[in-house]
C-alpha positions in Angstrom: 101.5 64.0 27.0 98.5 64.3 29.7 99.5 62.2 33.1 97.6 59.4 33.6 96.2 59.0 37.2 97.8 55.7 39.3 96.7 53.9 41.8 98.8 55.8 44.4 97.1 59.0 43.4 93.6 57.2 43.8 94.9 56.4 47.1 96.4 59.4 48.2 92.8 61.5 46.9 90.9 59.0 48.7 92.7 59.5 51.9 92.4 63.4 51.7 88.7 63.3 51.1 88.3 60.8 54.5 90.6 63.8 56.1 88.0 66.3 55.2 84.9 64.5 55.8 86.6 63.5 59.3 87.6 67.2 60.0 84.0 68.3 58.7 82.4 66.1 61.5 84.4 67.6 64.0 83.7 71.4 63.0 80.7 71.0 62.4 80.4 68.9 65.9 81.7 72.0 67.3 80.8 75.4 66.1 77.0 74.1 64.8 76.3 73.8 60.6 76.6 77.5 59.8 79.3 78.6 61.5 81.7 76.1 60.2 83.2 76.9 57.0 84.8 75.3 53.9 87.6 77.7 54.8 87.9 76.7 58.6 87.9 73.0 57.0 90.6 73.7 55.2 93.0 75.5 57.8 92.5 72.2 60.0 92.9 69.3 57.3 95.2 71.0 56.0 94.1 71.4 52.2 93.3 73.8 49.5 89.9 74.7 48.9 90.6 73.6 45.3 91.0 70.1 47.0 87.5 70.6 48.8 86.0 71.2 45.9 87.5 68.3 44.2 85.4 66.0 45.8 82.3 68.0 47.3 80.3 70.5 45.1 79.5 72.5 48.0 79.7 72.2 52.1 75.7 71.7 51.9 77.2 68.3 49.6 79.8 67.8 52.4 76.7 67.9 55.3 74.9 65.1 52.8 78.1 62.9 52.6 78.8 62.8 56.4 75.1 62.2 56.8 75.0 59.2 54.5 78.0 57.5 55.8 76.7 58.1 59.1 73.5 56.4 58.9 74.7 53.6 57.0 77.4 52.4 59.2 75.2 52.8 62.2 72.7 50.9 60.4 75.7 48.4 59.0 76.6 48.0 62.9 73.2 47.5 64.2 72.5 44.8 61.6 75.4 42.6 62.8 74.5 43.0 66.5 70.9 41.9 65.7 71.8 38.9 64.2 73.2 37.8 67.7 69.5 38.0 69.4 66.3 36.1 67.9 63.6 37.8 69.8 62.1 41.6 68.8 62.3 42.1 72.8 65.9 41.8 72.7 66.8 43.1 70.0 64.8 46.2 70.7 66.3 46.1 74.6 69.8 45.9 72.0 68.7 48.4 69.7 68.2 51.2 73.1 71.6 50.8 73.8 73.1 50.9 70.3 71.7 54.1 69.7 73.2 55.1 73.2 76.3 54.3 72.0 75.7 55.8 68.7 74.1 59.5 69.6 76.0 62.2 68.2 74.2 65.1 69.9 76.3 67.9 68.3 75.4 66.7 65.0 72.3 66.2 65.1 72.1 70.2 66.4 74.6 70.6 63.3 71.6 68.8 61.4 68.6 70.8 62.4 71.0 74.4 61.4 71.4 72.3 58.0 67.7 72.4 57.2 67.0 76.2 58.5 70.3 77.0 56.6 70.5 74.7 53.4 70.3 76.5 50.2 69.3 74.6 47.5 65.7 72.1 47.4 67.8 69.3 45.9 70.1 69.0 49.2 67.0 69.2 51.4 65.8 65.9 49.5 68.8 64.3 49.3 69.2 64.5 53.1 65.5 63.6 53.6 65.8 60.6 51.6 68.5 59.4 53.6 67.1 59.6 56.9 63.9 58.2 55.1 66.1 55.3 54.3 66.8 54.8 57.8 63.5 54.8 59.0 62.3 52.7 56.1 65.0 50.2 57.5 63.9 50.2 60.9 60.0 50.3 60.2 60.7 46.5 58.4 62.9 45.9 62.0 59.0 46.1 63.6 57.1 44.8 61.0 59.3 42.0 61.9 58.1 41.6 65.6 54.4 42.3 63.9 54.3 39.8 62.4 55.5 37.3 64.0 53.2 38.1 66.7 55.4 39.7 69.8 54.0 42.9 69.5 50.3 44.0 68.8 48.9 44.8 66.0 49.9 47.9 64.7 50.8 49.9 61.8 54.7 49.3 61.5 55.7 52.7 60.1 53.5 54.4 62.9 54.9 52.5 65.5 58.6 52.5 64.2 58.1 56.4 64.2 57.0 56.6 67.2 59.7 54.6 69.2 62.7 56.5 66.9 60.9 59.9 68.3 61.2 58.7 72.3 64.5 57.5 71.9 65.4 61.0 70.4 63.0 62.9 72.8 65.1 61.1 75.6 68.4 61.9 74.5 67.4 65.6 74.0 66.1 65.7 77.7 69.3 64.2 79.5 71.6 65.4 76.8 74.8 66.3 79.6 74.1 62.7 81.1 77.3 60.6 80.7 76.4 57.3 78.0 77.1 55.1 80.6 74.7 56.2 82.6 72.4 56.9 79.8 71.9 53.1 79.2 70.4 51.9 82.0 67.7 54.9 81.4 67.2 53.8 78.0 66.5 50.4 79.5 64.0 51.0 81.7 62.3 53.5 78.9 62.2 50.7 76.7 60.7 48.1 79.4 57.5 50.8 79.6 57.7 51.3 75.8 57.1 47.3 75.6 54.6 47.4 78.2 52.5 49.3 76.1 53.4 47.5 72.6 54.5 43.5 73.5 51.5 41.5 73.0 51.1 39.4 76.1 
């Protein structure tokens, strides 16, 4: 007679596949997207590969996962700290230091070996989507302060683009700079960004 699955087991399955996904980040933090391995996972959870596979269908579907969940709850957490401002200004002054406090440098490096590296089309779109998904999210975040007249008229995906791409330009060039002292930089850099896009 077959063994029917309990709620402990659900419970105990889910908490090994947070394990490796948490373990993943870290590697893959640290030794860059190829170098990290399924077996190197393993050795640090520690868990069969059997178990691995259980609940990824490959580390490219691993890289997707961590990807996901990392987007949405920076997204989840941005969305409750903008609902504590009413004006685009601040909430874009808010928004420079949220994604201070949310950089993950060594994954994003993990991110571009991902796309030199993944194997299979279908993980390239899947990734894509998601950090369409994102962008897509912030672009109705300035349509927002379009239309309500705060800043110029523009094309909102354009300009949505464009502010997501100094933000990460900036992080790239002072990428050793403590995030402490990153904020106040990301300040100023968004007082000139809204001297250029605030309508006055």
């Amino acid at each position: 007679m077959e063994r029917k699955e309990t709620a402990a087991d659900g419970a105990a399955a889910g908490a090994t596949k947070q394990r490796i996904v948490d373990t993943a980040i870290q590697l893959f933090a640290r030794k860059g997207y190829a170098a990290a391995s399924i077996a190197d996972i393993c050795r640090e959870v520690p868990c069969s590969k059997g178990a691995v596979y259980h609940h990824f269908t490959s580390k490219e579907d691993l890289f997707v996962y961590i990807t996901e969940q990392t987007f949405t709850a920076s997204w989840e957490r941005w969305s409750a700290i903008a609902a504590g401002y009413t004006t685009i200004v601040d909430k874009l002054y808010a928004f420079s230091e949220h994604f201070v406090d949310t950089m993950q440098r060594p994954l994003s490096k993990a991110a571009e070996e991902f796309l030199k590296n993944a194997a299979g089309d279908e993980a390239r779109v899947k990734f894509g989507a998601i950090v369409m998904g994102f962008m897509a999210n912030f672009e109705s975040f300035i349509r927002e302060g379009v239309e309500s007249g705060e800043l110029k008229q523009q094309d909102p995906r354009e300009l949505a683009f464009l502010i997501l791409s100094f933000y990460s330009g900036l992080s790239d060039s002072y990428a050793f700079m403590p995030k402490e002292e990153l904020k106040p930089l990301f300040r100023n850099a968004t007082s000139l960004l809204l001297d250029g896009i605030r309508r006055t």
